[in-house]
MDAnalysis code that builds the backbone (N, CA, C; Angstrom):
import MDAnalysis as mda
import numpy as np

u = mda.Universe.empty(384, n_residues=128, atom_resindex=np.repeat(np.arange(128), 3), trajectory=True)
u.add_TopologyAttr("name", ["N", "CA", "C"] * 128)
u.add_TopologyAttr("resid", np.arange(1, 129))
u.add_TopologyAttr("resname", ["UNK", "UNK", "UNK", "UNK", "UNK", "UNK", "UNK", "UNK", "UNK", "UNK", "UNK", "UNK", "UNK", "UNK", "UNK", "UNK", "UNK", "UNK", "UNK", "UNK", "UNK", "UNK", "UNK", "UNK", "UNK", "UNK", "UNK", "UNK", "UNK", "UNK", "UNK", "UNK", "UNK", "UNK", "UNK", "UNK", "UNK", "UNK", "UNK", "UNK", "UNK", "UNK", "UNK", "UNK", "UNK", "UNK", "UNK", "UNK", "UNK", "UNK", "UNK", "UNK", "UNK", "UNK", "UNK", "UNK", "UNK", "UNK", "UNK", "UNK", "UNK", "UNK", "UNK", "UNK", "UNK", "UNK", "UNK", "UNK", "UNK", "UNK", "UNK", "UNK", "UNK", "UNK", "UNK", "UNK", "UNK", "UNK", "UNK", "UNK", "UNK", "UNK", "UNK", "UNK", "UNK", "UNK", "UNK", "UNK", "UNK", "UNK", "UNK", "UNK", "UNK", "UNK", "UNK", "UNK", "UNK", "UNK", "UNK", "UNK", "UNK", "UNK", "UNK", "UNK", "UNK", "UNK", "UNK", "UNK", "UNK", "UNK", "UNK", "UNK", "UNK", "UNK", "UNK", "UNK", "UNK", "UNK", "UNK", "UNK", "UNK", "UNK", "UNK", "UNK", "UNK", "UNK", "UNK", "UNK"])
u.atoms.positions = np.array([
    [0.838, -1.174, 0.000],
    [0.000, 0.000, 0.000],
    [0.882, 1.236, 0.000],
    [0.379, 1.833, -0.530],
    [0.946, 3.631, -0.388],
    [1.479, 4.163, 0.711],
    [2.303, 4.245, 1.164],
    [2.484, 4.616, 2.678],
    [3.573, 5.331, 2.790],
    [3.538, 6.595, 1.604],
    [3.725, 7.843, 1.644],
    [2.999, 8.917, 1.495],
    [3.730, 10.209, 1.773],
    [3.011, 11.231, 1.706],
    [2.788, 11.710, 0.473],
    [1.210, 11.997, -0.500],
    [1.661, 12.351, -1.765],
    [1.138, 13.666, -1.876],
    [1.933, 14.510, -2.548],
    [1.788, 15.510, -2.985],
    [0.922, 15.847, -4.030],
    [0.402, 17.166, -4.274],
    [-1.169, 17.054, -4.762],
    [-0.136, 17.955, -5.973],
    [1.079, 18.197, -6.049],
    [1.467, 18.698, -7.126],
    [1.291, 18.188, -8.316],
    [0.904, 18.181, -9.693],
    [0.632, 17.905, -10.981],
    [1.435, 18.199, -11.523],
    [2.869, 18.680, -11.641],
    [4.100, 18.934, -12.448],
    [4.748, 18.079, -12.593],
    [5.197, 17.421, -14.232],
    [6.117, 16.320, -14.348],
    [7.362, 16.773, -13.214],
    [7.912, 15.611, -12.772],
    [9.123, 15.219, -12.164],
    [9.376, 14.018, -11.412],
    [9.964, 13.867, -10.789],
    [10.682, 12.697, -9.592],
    [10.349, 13.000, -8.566],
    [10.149, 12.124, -7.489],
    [10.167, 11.788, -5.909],
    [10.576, 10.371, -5.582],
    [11.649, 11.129, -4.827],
    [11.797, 9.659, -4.146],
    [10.732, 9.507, -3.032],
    [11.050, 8.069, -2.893],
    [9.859, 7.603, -1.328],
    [10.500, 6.601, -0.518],
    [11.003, 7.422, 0.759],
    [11.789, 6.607, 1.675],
    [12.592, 5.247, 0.981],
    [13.301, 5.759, -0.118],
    [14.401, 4.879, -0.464],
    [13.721, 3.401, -0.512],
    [12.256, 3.323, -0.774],
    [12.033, 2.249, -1.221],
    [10.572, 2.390, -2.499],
    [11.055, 3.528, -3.170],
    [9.716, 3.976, -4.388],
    [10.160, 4.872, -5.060],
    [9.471, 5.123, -5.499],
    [9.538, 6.502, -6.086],
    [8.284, 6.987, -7.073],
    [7.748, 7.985, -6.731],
    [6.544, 8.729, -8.028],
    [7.106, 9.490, -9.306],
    [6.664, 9.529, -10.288],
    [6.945, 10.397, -11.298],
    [5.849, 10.569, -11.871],
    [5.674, 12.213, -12.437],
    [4.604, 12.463, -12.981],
    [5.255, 13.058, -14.578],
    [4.168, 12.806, -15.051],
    [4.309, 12.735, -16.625],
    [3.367, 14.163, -17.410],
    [4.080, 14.489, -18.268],
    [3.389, 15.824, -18.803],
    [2.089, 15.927, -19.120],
    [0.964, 15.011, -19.223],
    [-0.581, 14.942, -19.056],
    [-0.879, 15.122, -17.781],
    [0.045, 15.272, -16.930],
    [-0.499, 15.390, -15.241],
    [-0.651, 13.665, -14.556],
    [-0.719, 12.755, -15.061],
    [-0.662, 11.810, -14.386],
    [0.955, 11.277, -13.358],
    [0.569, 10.504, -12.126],
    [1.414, 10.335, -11.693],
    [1.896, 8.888, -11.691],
    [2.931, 8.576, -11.340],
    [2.814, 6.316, -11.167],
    [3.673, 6.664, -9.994],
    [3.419, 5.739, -8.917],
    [4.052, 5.656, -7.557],
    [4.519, 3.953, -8.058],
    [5.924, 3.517, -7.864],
    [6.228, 2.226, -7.811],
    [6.465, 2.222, -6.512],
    [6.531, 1.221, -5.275],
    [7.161, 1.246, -4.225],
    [7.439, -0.291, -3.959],
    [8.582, -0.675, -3.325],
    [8.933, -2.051, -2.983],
    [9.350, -1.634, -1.688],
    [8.836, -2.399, -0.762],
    [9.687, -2.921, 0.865],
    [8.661, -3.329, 1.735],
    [8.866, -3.300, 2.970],
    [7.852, -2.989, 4.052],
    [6.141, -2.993, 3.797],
    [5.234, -3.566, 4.236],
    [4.025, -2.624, 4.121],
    [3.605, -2.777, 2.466],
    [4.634, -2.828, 1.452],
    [3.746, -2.537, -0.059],
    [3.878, -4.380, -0.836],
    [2.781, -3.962, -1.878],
    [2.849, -5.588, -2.145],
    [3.901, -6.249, -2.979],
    [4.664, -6.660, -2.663],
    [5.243, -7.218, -2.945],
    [6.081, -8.177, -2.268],
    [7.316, -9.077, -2.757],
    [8.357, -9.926, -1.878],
    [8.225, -9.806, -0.660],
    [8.651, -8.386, -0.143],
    [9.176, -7.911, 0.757],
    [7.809, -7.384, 1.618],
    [6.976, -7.450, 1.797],
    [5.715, -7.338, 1.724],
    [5.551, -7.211, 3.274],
    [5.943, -8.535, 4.148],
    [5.677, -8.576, 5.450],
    [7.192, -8.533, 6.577],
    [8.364, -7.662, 5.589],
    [9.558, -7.855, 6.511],
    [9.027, -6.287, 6.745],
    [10.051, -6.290, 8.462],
    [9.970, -5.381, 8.985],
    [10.864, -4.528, 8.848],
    [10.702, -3.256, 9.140],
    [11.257, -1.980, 8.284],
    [13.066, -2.204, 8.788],
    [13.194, -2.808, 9.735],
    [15.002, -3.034, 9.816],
    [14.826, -4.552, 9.578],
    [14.635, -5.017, 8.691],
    [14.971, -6.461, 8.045],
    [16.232, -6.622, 7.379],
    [16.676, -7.500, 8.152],
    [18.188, -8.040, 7.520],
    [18.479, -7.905, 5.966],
    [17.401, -8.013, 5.059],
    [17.695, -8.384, 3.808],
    [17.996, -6.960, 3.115],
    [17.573, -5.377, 4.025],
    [17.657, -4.293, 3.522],
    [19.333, -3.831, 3.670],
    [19.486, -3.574, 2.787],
    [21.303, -2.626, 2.701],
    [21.481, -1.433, 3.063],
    [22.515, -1.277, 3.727],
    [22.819, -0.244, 4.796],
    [24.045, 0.821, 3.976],
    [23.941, 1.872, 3.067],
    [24.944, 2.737, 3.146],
    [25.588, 3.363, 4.194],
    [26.119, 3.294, 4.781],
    [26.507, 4.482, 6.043],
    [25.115, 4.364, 6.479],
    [24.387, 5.753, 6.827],
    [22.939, 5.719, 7.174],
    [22.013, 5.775, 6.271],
    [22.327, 5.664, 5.072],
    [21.303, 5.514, 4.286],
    [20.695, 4.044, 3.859],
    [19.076, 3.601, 4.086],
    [18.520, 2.482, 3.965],
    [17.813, 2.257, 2.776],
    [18.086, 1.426, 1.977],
    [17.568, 0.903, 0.766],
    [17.304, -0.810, 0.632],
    [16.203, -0.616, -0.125],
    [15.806, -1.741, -0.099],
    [15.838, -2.227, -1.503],
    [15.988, -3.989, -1.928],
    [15.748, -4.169, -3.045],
    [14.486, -5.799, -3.001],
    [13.484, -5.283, -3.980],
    [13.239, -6.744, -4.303],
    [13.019, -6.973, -5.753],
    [12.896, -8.288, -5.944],
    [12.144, -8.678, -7.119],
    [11.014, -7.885, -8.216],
    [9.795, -7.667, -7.525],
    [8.747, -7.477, -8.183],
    [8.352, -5.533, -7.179],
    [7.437, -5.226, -7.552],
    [6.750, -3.806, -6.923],
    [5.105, -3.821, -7.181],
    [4.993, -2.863, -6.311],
    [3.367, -2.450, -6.786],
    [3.402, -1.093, -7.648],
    [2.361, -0.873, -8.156],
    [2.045, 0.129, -8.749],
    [0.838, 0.969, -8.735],
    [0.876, 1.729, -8.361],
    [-0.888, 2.999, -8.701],
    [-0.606, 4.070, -9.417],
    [-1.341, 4.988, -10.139],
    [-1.587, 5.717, -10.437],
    [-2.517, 6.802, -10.768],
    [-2.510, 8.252, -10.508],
    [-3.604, 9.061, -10.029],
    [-3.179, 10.766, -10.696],
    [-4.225, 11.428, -11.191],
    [-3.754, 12.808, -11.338],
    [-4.747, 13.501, -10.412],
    [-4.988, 15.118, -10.813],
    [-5.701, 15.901, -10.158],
    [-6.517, 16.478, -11.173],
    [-7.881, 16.129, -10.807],
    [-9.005, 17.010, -11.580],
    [-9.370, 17.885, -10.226],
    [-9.865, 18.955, -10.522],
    [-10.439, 20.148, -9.922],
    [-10.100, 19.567, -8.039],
    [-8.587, 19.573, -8.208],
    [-8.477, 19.552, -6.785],
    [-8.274, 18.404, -5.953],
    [-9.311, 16.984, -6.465],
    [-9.633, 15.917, -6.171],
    [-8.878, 14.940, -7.193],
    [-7.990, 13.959, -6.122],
    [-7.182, 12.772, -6.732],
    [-8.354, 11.775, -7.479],
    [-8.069, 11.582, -8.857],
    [-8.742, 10.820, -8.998],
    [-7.398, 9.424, -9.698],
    [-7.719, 8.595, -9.238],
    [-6.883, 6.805, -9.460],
    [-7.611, 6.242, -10.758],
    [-6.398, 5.684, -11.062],
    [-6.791, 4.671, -11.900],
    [-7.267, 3.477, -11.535],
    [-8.128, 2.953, -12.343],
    [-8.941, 1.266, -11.333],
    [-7.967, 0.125, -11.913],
    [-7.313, -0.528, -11.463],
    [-6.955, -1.793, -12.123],
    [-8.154, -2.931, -12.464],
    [-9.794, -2.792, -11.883],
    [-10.554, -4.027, -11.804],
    [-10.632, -4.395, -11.094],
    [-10.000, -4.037, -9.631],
    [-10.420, -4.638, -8.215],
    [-9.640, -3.663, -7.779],
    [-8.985, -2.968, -7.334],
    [-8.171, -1.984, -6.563],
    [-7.400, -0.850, -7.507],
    [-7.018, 0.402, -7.001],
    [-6.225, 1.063, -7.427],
    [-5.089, 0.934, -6.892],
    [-4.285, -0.361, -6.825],
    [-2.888, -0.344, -6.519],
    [-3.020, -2.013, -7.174],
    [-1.678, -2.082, -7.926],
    [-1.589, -3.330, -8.293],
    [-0.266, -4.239, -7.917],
    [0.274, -5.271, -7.193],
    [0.984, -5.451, -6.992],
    [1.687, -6.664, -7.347],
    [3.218, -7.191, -7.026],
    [3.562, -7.970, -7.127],
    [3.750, -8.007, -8.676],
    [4.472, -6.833, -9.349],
    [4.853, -6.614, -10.764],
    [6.064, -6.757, -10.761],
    [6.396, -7.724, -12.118],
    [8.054, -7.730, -12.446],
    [8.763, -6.216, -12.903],
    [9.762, -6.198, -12.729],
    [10.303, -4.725, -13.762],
    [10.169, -4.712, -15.082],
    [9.529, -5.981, -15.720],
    [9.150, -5.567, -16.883],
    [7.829, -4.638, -17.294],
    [7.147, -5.433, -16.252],
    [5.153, -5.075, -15.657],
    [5.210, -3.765, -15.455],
    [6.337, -3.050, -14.272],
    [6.035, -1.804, -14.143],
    [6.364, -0.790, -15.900],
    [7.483, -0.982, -16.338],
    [7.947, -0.489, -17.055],
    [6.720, -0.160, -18.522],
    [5.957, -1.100, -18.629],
    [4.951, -1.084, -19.311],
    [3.401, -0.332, -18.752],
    [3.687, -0.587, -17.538],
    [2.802, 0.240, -16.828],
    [3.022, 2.099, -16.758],
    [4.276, 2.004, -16.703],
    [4.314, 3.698, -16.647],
    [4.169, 4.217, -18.097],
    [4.603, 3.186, -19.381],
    [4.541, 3.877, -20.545],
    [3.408, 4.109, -20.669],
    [2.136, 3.170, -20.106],
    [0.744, 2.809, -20.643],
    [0.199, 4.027, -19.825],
    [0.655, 4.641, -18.568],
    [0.511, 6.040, -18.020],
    [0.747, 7.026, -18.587],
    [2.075, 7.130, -18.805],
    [2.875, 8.240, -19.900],
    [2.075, 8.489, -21.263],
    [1.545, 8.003, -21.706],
    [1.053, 7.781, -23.295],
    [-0.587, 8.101, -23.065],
    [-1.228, 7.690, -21.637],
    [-2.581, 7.896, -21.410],
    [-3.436, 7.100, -21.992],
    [-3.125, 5.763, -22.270],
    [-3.689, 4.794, -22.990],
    [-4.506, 3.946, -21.636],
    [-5.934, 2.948, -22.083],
    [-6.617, 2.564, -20.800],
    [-6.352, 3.114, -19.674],
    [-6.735, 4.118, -19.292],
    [-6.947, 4.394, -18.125],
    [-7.846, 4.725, -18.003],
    [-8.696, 3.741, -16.287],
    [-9.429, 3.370, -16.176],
    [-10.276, 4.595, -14.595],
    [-10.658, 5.515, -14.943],
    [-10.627, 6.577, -13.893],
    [-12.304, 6.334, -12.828],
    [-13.077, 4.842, -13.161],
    [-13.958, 4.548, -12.235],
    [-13.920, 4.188, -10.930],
    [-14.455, 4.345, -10.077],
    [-13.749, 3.262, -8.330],
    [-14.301, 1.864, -8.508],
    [-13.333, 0.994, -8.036],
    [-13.304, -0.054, -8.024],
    [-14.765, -0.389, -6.940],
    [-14.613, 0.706, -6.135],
    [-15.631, 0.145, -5.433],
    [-17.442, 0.011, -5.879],
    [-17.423, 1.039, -6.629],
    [-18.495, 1.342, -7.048],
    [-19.799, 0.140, -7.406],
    [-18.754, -0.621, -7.538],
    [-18.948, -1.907, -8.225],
    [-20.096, -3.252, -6.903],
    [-19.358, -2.275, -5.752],
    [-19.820, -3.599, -4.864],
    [-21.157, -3.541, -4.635],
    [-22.025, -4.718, -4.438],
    [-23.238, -4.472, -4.004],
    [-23.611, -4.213, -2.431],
    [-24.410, -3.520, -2.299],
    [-24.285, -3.536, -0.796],
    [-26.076, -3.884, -0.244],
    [-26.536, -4.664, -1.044],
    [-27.269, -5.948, -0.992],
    [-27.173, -6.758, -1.003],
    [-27.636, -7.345, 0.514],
    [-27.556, -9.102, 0.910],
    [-27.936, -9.753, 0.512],
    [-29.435, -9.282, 0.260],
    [-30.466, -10.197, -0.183],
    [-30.264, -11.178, -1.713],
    [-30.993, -12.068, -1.860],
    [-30.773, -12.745, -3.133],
    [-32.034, -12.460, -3.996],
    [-32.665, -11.562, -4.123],
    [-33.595, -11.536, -4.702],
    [-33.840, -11.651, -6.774],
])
């Protein structure tokens, strides 16, 4: 899951995210957050934030895994609106090939899917 702070800025550029993500936003205003470690879905998913497997510069902590999650979201009139993957706006457990295709398919503004996933649920029990 997301478990940074995001900025409601809409200007292409970079952010890092606690040395285990990073956002970039793209000149249509959309953004893609990749993040791997701790907390997000992937490998690394349920180690804890000083887990042996993370590398130690001096004091700087970085993490590496395999696969990442991915979301993505711009700003209409103020209000974040996400892209739906079909069940959630965060998708996880992507190879670096997955993301890499994912940010072009952002970058380019191709399917994107700007409904809530939730919208979808019924919130009738009944079987009628």
């Amino acid at each position: 899951m997301l478990d940074v702070l995001m900025s409601n800025d809409s200007k292409p550029g970079l952010t890092a995210c606690s040395n285990k993500g990073f956002h970039i936003t793209f000149p249509n205003g959309w953004t893609v957050s990749v993040q791997w470690g701790p907390g997000n879905y992937c490998e690394k998913k349920w180690d804890k934030p000083n887990a042996p497997e993370r590398t130690t510069q001096g004091s700087l902590v970085m993490y590496r895994s395999e696969d990442a999650e991915v979301a993505a979201w711009r700003y209409e009139n103020g209000k974040r609106t996400w892209h739906n993957f079909g069940y959630d706006t965060v998708s996880g457990y992507l190879s670096p090939l997955e993301v890499v295709a994912f940010m072009a398919q952002v970058a380019e503004g191709r399917d994107l899917n700007t409904t809530s996933p939730w919208d979808l649920l019924d919130d009738d029990d009944t079987d009628e």
